[in-house]
N, C-alpha and C positions, 0 to 999 in steps of 0.2 A: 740569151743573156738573162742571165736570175735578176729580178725583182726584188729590191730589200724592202720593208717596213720600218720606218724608222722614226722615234719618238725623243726627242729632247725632252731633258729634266734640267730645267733651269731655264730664266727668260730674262736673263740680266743681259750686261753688255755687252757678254762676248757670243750669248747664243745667236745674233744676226749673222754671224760668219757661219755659223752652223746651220741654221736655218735656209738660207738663202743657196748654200752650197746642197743641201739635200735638196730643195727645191729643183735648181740647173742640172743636175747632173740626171744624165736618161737611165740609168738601174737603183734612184733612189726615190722612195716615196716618203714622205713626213706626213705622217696619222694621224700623230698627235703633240701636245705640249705640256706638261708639266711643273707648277709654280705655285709656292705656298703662300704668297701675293696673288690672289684671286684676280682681279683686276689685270696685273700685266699677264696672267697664265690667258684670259680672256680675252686681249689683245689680241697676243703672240695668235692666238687661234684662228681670228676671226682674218686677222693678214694671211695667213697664210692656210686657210679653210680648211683647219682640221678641229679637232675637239680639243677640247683644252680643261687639264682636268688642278688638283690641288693634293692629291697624292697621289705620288710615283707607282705605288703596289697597286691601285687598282687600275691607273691607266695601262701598268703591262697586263695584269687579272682579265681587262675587257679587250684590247685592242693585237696582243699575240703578238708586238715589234719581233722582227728578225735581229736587233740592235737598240740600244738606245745610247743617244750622247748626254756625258754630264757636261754640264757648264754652272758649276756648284760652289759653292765653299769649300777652302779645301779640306776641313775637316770632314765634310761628309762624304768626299768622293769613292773612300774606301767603305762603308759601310753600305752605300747607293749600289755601288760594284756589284760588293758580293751578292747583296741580295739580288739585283738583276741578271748576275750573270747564273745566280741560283734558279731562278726562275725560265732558263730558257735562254736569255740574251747574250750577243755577241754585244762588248762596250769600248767606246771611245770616249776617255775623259782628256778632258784640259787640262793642263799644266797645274800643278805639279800630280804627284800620282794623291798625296795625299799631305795633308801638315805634319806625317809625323813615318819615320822610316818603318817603322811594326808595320802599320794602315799600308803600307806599299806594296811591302810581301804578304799582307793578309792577301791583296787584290791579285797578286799572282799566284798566290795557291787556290783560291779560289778559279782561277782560270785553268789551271791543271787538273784540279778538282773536276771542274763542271763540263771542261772539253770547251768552255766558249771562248771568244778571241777576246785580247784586252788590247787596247790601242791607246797611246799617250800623243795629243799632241803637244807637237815642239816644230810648228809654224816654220819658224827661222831658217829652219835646214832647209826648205823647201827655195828662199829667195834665189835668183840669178845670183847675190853675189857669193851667197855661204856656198852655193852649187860649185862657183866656178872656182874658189879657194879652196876649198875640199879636193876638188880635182886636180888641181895643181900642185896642192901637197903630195897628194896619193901619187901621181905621176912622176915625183923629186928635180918639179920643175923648180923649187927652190934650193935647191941641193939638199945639205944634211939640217932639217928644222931642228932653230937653237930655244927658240921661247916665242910665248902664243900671250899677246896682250888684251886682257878686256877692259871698260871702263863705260861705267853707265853714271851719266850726272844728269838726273831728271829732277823735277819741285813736283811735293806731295808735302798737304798739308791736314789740318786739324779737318776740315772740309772734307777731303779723301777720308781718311777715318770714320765721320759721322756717316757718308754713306754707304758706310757695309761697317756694321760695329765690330764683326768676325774678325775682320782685318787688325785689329789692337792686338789680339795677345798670340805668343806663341803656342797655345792649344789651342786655338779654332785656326791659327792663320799657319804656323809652324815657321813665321816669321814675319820682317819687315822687308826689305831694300831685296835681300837678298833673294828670297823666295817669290816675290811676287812682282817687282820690276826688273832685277838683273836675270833671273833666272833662264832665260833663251842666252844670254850674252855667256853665263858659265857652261852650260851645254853644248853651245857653240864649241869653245875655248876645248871643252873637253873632246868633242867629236873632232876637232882639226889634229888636236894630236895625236890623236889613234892607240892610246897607250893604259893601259891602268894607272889607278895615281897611288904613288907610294909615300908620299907625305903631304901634309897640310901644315904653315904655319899664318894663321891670322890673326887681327883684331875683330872685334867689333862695338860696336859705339851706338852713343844715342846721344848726339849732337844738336839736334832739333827741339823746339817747343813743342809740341805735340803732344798728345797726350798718352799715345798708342806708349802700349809697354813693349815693342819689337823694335830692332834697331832703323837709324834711320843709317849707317853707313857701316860699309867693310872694305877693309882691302886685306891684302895676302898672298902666299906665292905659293904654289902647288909643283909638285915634280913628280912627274912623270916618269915610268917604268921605261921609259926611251932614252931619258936623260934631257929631253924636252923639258924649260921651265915656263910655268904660267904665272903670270903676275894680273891682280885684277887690283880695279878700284872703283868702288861701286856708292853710291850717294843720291838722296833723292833731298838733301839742303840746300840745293842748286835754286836759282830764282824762275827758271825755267826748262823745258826738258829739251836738252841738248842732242844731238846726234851722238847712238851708240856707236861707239867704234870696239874694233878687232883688228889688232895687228900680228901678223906672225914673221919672222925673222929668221931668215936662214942663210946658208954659204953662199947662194946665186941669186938671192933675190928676196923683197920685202913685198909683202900686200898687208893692206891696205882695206877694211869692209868698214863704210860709214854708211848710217843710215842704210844697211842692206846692197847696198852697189859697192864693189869689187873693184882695186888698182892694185895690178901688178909689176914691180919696176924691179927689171932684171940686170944685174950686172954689168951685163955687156950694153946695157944701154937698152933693150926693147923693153916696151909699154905691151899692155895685155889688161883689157876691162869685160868687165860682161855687160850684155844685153838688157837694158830696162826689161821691167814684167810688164806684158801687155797685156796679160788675163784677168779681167777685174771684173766686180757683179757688187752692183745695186744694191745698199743697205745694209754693206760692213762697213768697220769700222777704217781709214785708210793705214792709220798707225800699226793695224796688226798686221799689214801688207797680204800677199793674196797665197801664202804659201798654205792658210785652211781647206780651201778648195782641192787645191795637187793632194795634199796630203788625205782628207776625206775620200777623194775620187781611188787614190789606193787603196784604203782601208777595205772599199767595194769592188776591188779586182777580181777577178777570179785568178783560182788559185796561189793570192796572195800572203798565204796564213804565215807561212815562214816570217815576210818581211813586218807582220803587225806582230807576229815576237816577239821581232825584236826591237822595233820600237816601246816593247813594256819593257825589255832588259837595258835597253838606253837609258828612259827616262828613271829606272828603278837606280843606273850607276852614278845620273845626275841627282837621285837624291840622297844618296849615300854620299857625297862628293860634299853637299850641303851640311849636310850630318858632321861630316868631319871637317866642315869650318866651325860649325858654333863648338863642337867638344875644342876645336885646337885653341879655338877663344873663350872657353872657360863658361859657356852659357851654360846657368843651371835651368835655366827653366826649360832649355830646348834638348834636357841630356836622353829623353825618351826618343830620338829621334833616331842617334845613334844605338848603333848594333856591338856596339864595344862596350 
């Protein structure tokens, strides 16, 4: 079993999932850490005994990762890429691929370019229930799928903003609601229909006090190269963060994914749920549920390269999907994002 080396760059909120998942797993070693916050880069290292440096180029320069994860802003993730995967490295970044659709396919030519793997995570796919609704679509245990609903109502406030200022505008963030809380919820929507999307019509709004210049709500209905309609409604002016839901509706049968667990009620009357996850590790966060770990432990399969792909041409169709909500609603600040 190959040995990987593995250095995260970034030691914010979501690298505990990443840390701790390089830690468990027996073909991954974590070397090192990386954070332009001295102090939490210093943490991050001393938890989990590796060196812990303040720039990215010299911790690959001294330490030779097989990989590194971002867990980044998302403006930097494309720029962090290429340079590491210029350097040698296979890369796994976090959601989205970057704030802006250029920075996306920079990241993938950059991976054709250099021969190294690029990996997007998108968690979600990973839960028992997106598993077992994926499966049951694919299998046409719903009969002929009619429309695929999402709907994220969480509370983000002026609070959320001051703690990452990046998060305000759509050049450092390449959005609001959409991009950085619904964004597994639309991925989802798009991976259950299995289809290209051929049109987009939406709004998007900023209903909220806040101060961020990114929307705080969208909704909209996408149609699908199947004939499949998706309808989303997405909002973080909610007093609190509610359970995401995903419905899909078809000839034989309706499911059902709240908070990541899966109901399916079939015509004739039979019920069909999935399995609770029972794989869980110490010092993530529970909210992102345990799909970083499955997902991670793939990334280090052997002879996996195929499937890390096409996790970069997923997450590249989720962000062109993105792309072509803010053009269909008229954002000019976000019109760099689209490819049209």
């Amino acid at each position: 079993m190959k040995q990987y080396r593995v250095c995260v760059i970034g030691c914010g909120v979501i690298a505990p999932n990443h840390m701790e998942a390089l830690s468990s797993l027996d073909n991954t070693q974590l070397v090192g850490v990386c954070d332009v916050i001295a102090d939490r880069a210093k943490a991050a290292g001393e938890k989990y005994g590796c060196p812990a440096y303040t720039d990215y180029k010299q911790m690959v320069r001294e330490l030779h990762p097989d990989a590194v994860h971002l867990c980044l802003p998302h403006y930097l993730h494309s720029p962090v890429a290429v340079d590491c995967m210029e350097m040698g490295c296979d890369v796994l970044s976090e959601k989205p691929m970057n704030a802006n659709y250029k920075g996306a396919l920079a990241m993938l030519e950059a991976s054709k370019r250099t021969g190294c793997r690029l990996g997007v995570i998108f968690q979600n796919r990973y839960n028992t229930g997106s598993v077992l609704a994926k499966k049951a679509i694919a299998e046409g245990k719903l009969g002929k799928l009619l429309s695929i609903n999402g709907m994220v109502m969480w509370h983000r406030d002026d609070a959320y903003y001051a703690s990452g200022e990046w998060r305000k505008s759509y050049e450092t963030s390449g959005g609001g609601v959409l991009i950085n809380q619904a964004i597994h919820t639309l991925d989802l929507c798009r991976w259950l229909a299995d289809a290209p999307v051929v049109d987009v019509k939406a709004t998007v709004s900023h209903h909220g006090d806040t101060s961020a210049e990114v929307e705080d709500a969208t909704e909209g209905v996408i149609t699908f190269e199947n004939g499949v309609k998706g309808l989303f409604y997405f909002t973080i002016n909610n007093t609190f963060d509610d359970s995401i839901v995903v419905r899909a509706h078809g000839t034989e049968g309706d499911l059902t994914v709240t908070g990541g667990r899966c109901k399916i009620v079939y015509k004739d009357g039979r019920v069909e749920e999935d399995k609770p996850d029972e794989l869980q590790f110490c010092g993530a966060k529970a909210v992102y549920g345990t799909g970083h770990i499955i997902q991670i432990a793939h990334f280090y399969e052997e002879n996996g390269d195929e499937a890390v792909r096409q996790t970069a041409l997923e997450a590249l169709a989720t962000q062109k999907l993105i792309a072509d909500i803010f053009a269909s609603a008229g954002i000019k600040t976000a019109d760099t994002v689209s490819d049209k």
